[in-house]
Structure formats: C-alpha cells, structure tokens
C-alpha positions as CSV (number, residue, x, y, z in Angstrom):
1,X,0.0,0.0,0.0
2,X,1.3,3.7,-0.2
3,X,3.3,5.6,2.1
4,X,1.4,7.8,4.0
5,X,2.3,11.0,3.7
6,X,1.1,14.4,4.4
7,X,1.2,16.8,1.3
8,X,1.9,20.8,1.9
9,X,1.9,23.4,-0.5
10,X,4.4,26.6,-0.6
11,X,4.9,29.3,-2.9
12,X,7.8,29.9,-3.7
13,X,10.4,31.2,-6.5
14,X,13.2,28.7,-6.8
15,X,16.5,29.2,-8.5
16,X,19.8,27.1,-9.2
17,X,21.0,27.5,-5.9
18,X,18.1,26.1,-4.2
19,X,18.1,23.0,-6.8
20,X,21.5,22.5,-5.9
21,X,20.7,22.1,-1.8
22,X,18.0,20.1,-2.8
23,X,20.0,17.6,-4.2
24,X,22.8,18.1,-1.6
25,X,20.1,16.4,0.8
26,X,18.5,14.6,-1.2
27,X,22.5,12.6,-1.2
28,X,22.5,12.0,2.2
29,X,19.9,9.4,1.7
30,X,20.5,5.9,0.4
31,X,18.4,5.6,-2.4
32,X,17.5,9.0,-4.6
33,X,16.2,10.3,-7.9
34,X,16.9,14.0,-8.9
35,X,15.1,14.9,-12.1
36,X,15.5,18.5,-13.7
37,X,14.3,19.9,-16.5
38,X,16.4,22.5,-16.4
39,X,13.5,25.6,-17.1
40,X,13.4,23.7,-20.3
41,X,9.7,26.0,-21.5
42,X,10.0,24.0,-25.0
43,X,8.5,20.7,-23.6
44,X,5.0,21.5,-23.9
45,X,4.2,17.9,-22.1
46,X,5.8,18.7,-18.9
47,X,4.3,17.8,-15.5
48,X,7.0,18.7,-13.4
49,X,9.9,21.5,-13.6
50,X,11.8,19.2,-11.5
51,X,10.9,16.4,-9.2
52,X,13.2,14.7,-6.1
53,X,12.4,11.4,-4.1
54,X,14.2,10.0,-1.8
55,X,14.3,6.9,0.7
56,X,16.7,4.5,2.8
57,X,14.8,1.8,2.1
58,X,13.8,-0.3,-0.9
59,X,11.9,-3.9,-1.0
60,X,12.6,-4.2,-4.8
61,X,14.8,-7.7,-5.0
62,X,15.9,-8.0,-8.5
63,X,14.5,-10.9,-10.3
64,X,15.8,-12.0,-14.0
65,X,13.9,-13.2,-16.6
66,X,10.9,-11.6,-15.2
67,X,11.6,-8.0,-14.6
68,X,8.5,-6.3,-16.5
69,X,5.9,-8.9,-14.6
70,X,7.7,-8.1,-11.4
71,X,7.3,-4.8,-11.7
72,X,4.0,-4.8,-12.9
73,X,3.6,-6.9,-9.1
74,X,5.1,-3.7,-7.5
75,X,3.0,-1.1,-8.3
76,X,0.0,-2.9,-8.0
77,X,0.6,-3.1,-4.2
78,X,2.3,-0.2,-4.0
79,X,-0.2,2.0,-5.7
80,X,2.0,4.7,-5.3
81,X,5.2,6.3,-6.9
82,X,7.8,4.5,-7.9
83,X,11.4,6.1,-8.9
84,X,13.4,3.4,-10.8
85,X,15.6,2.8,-14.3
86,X,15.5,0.2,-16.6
87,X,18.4,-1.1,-18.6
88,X,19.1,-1.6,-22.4
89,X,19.5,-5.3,-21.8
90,X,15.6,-6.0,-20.8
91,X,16.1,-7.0,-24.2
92,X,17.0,-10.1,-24.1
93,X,13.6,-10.6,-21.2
94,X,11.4,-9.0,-24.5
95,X,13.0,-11.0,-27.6
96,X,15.7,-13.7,-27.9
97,X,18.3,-12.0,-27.6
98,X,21.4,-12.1,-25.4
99,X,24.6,-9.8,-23.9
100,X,27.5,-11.2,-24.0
101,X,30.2,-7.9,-23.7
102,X,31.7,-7.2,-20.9
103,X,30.0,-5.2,-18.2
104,X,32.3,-3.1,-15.4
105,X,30.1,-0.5,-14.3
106,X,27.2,-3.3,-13.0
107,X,24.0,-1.8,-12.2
108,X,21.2,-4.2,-12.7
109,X,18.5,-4.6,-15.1
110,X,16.0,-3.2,-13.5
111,X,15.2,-1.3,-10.4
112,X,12.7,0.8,-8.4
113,X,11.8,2.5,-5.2
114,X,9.4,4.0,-3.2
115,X,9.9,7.2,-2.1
116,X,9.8,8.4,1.8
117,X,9.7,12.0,1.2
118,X,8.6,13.4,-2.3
119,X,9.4,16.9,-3.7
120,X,8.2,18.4,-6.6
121,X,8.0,21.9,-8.0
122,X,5.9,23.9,-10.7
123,X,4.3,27.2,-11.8
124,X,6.3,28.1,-8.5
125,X,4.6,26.1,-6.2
126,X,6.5,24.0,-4.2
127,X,4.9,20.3,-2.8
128,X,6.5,18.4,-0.6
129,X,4.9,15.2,0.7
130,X,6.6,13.5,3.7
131,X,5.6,11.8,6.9
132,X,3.8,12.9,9.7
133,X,6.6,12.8,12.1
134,X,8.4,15.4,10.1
135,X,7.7,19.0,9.7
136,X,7.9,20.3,6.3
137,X,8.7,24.2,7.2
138,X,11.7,22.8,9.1
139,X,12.3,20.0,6.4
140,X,12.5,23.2,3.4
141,X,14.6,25.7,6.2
142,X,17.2,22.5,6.5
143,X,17.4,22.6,3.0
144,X,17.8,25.9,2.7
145,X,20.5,26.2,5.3
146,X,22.6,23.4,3.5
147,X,26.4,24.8,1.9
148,X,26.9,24.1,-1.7
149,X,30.2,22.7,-2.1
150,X,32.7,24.2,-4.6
151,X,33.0,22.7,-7.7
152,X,36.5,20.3,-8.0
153,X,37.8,19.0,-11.1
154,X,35.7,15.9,-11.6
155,X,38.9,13.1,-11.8
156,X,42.5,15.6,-12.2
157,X,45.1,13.7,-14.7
158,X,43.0,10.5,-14.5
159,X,43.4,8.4,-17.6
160,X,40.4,8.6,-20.2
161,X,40.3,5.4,-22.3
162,X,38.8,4.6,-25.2
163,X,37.0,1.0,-25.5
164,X,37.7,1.7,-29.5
165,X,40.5,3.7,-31.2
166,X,39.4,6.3,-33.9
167,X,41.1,3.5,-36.2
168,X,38.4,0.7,-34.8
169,X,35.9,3.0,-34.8
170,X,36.5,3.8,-38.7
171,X,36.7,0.6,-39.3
172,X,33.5,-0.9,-37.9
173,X,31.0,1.8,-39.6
174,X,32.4,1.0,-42.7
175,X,31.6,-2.8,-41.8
176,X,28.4,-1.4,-40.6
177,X,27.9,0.2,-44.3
178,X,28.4,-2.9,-45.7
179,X,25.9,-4.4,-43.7
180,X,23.2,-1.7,-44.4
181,X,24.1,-2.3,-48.6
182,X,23.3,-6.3,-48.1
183,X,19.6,-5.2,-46.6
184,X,20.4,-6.5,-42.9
185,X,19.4,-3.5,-41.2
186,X,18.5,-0.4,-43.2
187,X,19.6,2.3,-39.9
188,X,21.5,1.0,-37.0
189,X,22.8,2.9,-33.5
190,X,26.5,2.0,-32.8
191,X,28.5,2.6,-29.8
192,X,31.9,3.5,-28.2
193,X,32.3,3.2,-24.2
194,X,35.0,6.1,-22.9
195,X,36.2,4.8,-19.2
196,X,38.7,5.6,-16.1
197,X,39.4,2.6,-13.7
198,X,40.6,2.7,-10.1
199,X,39.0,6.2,-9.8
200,X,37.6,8.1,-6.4
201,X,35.4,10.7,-7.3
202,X,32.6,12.6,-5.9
203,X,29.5,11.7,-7.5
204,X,26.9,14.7,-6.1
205,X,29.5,16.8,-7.3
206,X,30.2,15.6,-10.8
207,X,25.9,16.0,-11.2
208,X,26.3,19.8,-10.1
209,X,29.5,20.6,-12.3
210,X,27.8,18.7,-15.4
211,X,24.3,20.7,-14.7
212,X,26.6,23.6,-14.8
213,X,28.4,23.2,-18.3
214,X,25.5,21.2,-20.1
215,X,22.1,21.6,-19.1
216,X,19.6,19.3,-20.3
217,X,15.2,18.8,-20.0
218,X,15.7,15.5,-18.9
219,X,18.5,15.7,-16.7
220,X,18.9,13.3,-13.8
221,X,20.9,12.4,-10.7
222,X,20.4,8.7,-9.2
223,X,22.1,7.1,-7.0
224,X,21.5,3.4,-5.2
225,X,23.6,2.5,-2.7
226,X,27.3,2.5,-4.3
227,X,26.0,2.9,-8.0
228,X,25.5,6.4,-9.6
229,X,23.8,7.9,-13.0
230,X,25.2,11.5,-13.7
231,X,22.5,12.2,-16.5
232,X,22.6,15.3,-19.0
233,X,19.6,13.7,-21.9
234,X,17.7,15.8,-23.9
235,X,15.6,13.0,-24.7
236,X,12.4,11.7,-23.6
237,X,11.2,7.7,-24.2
238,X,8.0,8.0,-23.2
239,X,5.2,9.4,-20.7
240,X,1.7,8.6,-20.4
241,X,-0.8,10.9,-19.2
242,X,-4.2,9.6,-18.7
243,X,-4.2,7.5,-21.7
244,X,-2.1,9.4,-23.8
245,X,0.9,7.6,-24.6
246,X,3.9,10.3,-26.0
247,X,7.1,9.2,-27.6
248,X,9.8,12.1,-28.7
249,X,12.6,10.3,-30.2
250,X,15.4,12.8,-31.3
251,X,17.4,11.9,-34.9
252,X,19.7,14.5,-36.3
253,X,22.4,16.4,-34.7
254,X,24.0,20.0,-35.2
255,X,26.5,22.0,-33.4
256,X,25.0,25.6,-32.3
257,X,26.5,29.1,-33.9
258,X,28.4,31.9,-32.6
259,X,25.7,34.3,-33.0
260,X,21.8,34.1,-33.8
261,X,22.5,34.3,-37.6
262,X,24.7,31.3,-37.4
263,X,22.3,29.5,-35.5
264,X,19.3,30.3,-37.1
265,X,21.5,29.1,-40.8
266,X,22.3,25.9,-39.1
267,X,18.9,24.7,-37.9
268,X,17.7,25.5,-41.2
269,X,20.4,23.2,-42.5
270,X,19.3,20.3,-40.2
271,X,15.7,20.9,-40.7
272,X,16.7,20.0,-44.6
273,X,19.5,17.6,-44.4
274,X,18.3,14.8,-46.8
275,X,20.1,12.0,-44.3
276,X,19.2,13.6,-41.0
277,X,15.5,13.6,-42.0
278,X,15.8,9.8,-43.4
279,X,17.0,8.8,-39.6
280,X,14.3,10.7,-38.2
281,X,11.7,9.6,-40.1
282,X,12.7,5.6,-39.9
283,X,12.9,5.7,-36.4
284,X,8.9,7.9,-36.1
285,X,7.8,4.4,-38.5
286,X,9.6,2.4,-35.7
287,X,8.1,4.1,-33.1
288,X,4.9,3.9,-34.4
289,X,5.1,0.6,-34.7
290,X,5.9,-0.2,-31.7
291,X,3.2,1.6,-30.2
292,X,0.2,-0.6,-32.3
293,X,0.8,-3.5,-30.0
294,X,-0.1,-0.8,-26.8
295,X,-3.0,1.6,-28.6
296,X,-6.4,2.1,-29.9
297,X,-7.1,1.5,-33.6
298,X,-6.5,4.7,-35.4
299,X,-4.9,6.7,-32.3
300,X,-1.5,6.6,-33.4
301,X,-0.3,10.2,-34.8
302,X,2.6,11.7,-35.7
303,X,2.2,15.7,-33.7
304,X,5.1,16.7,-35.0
305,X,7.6,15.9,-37.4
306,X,11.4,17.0,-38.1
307,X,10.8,19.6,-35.1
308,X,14.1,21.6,-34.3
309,X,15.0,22.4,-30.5
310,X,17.7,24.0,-29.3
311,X,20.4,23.1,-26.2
312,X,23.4,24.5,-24.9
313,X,25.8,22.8,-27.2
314,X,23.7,21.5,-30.1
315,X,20.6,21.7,-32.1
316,X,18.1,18.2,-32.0
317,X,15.7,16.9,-34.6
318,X,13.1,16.0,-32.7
319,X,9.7,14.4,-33.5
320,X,6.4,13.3,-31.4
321,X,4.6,10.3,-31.8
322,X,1.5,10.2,-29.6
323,X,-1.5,7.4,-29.7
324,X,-4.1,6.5,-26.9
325,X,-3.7,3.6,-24.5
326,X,-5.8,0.3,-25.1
327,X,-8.5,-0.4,-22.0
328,X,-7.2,-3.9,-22.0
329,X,-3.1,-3.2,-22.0
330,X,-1.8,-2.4,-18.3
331,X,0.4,0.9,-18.5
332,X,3.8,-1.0,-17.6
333,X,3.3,-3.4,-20.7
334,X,3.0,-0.6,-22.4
335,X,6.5,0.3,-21.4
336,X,7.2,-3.1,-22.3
337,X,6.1,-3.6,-26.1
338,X,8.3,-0.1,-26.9
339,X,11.4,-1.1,-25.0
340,X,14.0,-0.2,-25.5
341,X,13.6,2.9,-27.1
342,X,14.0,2.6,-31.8
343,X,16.3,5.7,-31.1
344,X,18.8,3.6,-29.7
345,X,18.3,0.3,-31.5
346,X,18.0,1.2,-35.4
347,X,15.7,-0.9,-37.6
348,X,14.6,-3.7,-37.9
349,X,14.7,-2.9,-34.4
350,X,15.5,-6.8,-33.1
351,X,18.2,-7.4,-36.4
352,X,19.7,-4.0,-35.3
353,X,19.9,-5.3,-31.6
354,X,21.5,-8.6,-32.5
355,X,24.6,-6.4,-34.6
356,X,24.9,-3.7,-31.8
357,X,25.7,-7.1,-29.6
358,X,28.1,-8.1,-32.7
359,X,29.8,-4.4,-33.7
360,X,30.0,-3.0,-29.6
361,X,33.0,-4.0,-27.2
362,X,30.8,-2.9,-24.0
363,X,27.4,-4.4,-22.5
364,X,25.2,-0.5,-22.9
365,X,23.7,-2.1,-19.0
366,X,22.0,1.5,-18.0
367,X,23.2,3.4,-21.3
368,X,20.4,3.8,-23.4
369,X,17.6,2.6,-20.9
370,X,15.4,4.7,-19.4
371,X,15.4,6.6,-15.9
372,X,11.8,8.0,-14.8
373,X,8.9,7.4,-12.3
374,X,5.5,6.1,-12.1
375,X,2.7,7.8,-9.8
376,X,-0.3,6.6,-8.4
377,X,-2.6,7.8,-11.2
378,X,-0.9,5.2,-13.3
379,X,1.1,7.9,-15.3
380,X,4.7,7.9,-16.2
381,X,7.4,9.8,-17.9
382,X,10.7,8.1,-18.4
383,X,13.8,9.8,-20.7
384,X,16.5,8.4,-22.8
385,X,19.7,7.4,-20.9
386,X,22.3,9.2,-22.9
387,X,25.4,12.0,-22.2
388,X,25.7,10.1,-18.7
389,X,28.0,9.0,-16.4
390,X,27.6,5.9,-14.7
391,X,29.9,5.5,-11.6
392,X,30.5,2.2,-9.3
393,X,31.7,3.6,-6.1
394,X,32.6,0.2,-5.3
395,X,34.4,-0.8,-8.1
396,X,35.7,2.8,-8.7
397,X,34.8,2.4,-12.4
398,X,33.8,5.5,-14.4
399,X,32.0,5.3,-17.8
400,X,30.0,7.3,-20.8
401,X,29.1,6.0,-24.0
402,X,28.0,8.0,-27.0
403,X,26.1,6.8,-30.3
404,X,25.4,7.7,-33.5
405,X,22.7,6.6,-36.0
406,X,24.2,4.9,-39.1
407,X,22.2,5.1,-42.6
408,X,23.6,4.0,-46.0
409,X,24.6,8.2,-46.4
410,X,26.8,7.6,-43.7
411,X,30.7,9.4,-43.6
412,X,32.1,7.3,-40.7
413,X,34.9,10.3,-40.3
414,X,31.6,12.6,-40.0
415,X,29.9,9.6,-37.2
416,X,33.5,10.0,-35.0
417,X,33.1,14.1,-34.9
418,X,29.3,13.7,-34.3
419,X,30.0,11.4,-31.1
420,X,32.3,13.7,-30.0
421,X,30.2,16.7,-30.2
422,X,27.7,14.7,-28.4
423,X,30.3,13.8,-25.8
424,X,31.1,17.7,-25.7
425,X,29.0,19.0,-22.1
426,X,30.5,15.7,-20.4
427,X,34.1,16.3,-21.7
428,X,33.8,19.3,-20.3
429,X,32.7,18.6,-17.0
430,X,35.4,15.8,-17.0
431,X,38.2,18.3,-17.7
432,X,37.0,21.1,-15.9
433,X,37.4,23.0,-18.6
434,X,35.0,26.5,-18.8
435,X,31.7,26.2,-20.2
C-alpha cells in the first residue's frame, strides 16, 4: 500500500541555488532520484519543472527473466510512486536475444523504489509530501541552510580510455555500411564506451558541475547504494498521461552558432538535411510501430515531425509520436512492447539489436535505458539514458558512451566528430574546462 504521507503546498520562486541544496540532501539518503528539466519552456508535455524522491529503504529484490511482470507486481501493491531505471538489456527478457560484452560499471537490469519523502516543484509552487513525524517548514529551512560545495575538477590527470581507437571505430562503420548495402538492417545505432578505472570521485559533485556546463530537460541524478547515473539527456522515451501515450525520439544532430544568424542558418540546415530527415523519419515508423501492440485503432499520430530544439551545445531533430492507451493493456506493458527505445536500437529494431551485440566492445547495461517514475494515477514519464556517467563507487569504475545513427549516407569520419560533439557537455565537465 502507499506511504502515508502528508502533502503541503508553498509558494515559492526557486532558483539554481536552491536545486543545488536540494539535491545536496537529497544525497545524504540511500536511495535517490533528482530529475530537472532544467527551465526547459519548449516541452510543452511537462508535468514537473523538477521532481526529487528520496528513501533508505527499498523492497525491490531484482528478479531476471521476469523484470517487467515483477514490476508490474510492484505497483500494483504499491499504488503509489515509484522512482526506478530500466536497462538496455531487458532485451533479451522481451526477444531472444542475449549480452555477452563485458560489463564493469554493474547496475542491474531493473530497479525501483518507493519514495519516503517526495518533492516536486511547478508554476512556482513547491509540494513536498513526507511523513507525519516530520515537519515540512523545518524540512525546506534545513534545506535551505545546506552549503553548496565548490566545484572540484571531476577526476585531475586521470586516464580517459577509449574501448575503440578512432582507427576501430572507422573501421567498424564501414563494416556497418556494408551491412546496411546487403539489406540487414536499413539504420542502426553503434557505440563506443569512454572509461577511467581505479578512480575516487565525488558523485553529487560531478551532477552539479555537469548541470553547470550542459544543461539538459531530462536531466537526472540517481544514486542506489554504491551505483550512480550522472545524467545530461535531452531526450524523452516515453510518458503517459491519462491515456495518452507520447514518444519524442530525437534523430539529427548539429552543433550551435556563434551568433543568432549562425544559428538560425544551421537549424535551417538540419531541418533540410536529406540523411538527418531519413534517420528521423525511420525511427517515427519504428516508433509507431511499436506503439500498435499498446493503442487504440486509429490513435497513433505523428504531432510533429522534423521539429528543431535547441540546447546549450547542439541543435536536435526532434519528433512526437503520440497514440491512446488500449483499455485492456496495463500501462507497464505498455513500457514493455516499446522497449528499449527505436532511437537507440535502429531498424529492424530486433536485427539492429542482435549487430549492436556483434559491432559493440561494452554491455550498454543503463546506457540507453530509461530513468523515470511512475505515480499513483498510473502515469509515467521516463527519458532516454544518454550523455551520462555511470559510476560504481565500489568498483571505482567511471564510464559514458555516445552513439550515433548509421544510414547508408553515412561518412564514418563525419559519425566519430558527431559522437564527439555529443560527448562535448561531459568532456567538459570531465576536464573542468569553462563552459
């Protein structure tokens, strides 16, 4: 059953320094899910401006082979929210389908939690739902009162590796191409893992110095137990709101201009680049469907196609792809029959997933899943796992991947500078270098 929890309402005008305390405190706790979007006013399906849960407890016990049905079992006692991820590698739960590459970083498959206190802001109204035994005004002055630490270099002269040289890299797209021109897969999303072993960092303070350099709308700090996600996306999976079911997956990629003119030339140039609208539009017929084995006859629509939105270091194609929730599929199978996300698979989406597993050195474990929550009305909103560190405490094992959509008008020496472009806001925050 749910939490009981006593909800209070304050007004109140937040800024970056308050966010920042907030998820100072929300660290000291052993299980917690930050999630900012960053005063992103271009999502126009927004619930939330940003959203923080935290608990020391969790009676999620990870069970493979069976991780949708389990958490399907969850909520339905919980009725309540639940704050979790889900990795790429369901996969293999959904379709036959296996992992085989090596995995450092270990998080598992799946997991959730149920939040002790809950915090969530909009329109500046501030609601914070926690116990009885705790009193809210002195709950938000103890966050108030809380020191931001300064920002340190996120890992000074540690040594950056590279599962793939530029060479391998090179050489594996053009395999890839090759691949494409036999009619295997006609779009596929490849890979590269960057990594530091044997490295102590601060996690909390790698989040802050990454919301810093690269904002994002979907950005996200997790943390369970000794595992950490550092997330910067700009991309959301998937969010249902009463029966609407929204999917914005983002194709085509451009670096921003020096100046308002430059920009405004190079949107224009991705809004009309003959390969960037081919990804984008194989990936909305993906989408789509994936969403017919979920919705009502006739509900799927594209809202918008090819739509251009700007972020601190690039310009994104992004398009919607919205349909309406069958009466007789539960909302977490409807997570189920579009995961993972066609964004980060390519198409055929299962004959893309079997020659990721073939082309990739690295299991993508949390890479390219999906961070989010579900509430008690049975809603959800979940993003895309990408420009994110994932950090073992433990282990002392750093890691980010970046990918990059490859058509038959691929330039593989084009794919390297695009992942490194994507990789900019998190190179950035690794180096310490000015924003």
């Amino acid at each position: 059953m749910a939490i009981y929890r006593n909800k209070f309402h304050f007004s109140l005008e937040i800024d970056s320094k308050f966010k920042q305390q907030l998820a100072v405190w929300a660290n000291g706790f052993k299980y917690c899910s930050v999630l900012d979007s960053n005063d992103n006013d271009q999502d126009i399906y927004q619930s939330f401006e940003f959203i923080v849960a935290v608990s020391n407890s969790s009676n999620w016990k990870q069970k493979n082979n069976e991780s949708f049905d389990q958490l399907r079992r969850f909520y339905d006692k919980k009725k309540d929210w639940l704050f979790g991820f889900l990795s790429y590698d369901l996969k293999n739960e959904i379709e036959d389908l296996q992992s085989n590459n090596p995995d450092s970083v270990g998080f598992p498959e799946m997991f959730f939690f149920q939040p002790e206190i809950l915090i969530r802001y909009k329109h500046n109204q501030l609601i914070v739902e926690c116990p009885i035994e705790i009193d809210p005004l002195e709950l938000k002055r103890e966050i108030l009162q809380i020191k931001i630490p300064a920002f340190k270099e996120l890992a000074k002269n540690a040594d950056l590796k590279r599962k793939l040289s530029k060479k391998q890299y090179l050489k594996k797209i053009k395999q890839i191409l090759e691949e494409i021109k036999r009619g295997e897969v006609y779009e596929l999303n490849m890979c590269q893992e960057f990594y530091v072993e044997n490295l102590k960092i601060d996690p909390l303070n790698s989040y802050l110095r990454l919301q810093e350099v690269s904002p994002a709308p979907f950005a996200c700090f997790f943390k369970m137990n000794e595992h950490y996600l550092i997330c910067s996306s700009p991309e959301r999976f998937m969010k249902k709101h009463g029966q609407q079911l929204i999917s914005q997956p983002i194709k085509g990629t451009i670096h921003r201009g020096e100046n308002l003119r430059a920009d405004k030339r190079l949107k224009k140039q991705l809004l009309n680049d003959p390969k960037e609208r081919s990804e984008n539009v194989m990936i909305v017929d993906l989408v789509r469907n994936d969403l017919t084995r979920s919705s009502e006859y006739g509900s799927i629509e594209v809202a918008e196609l090819f739509g251009i939105y700007s972020f601190k270091y690039v310009h994104q194609m992004i398009s919607t792809v919205s349909s309406k929730l069958r009466s007789d599929v539960h909302f977490i199978d409807a997570i189920k029959n579009t995961f993972p996300m066609g964004s980060m698979t390519g198409c055929p989406k299962i004959r893309a997933m079997e020659l990721i597993e073939h082309y990739e050195e690295s299991k993508r474990g949390l890479y390219s899943g999906a961070v989010g929550y579900l509430c008690p009305q049975e809603d959800f909103d979940f993003n895309v796992v990408i420009r994110s560190l994932l950090y073992n405490k433990k282990s002392k094992y750093l890691s980010f991947q970046i990918g990059g959509a490859i058509t038959i008008d691929s330039d593989p020496e084009k794919e390297y500078e695009e992942c490194l472009l994507k990789a900019k806001g998190i190179l950035k925050a690794f180096t310490n270098d000015p924003a």
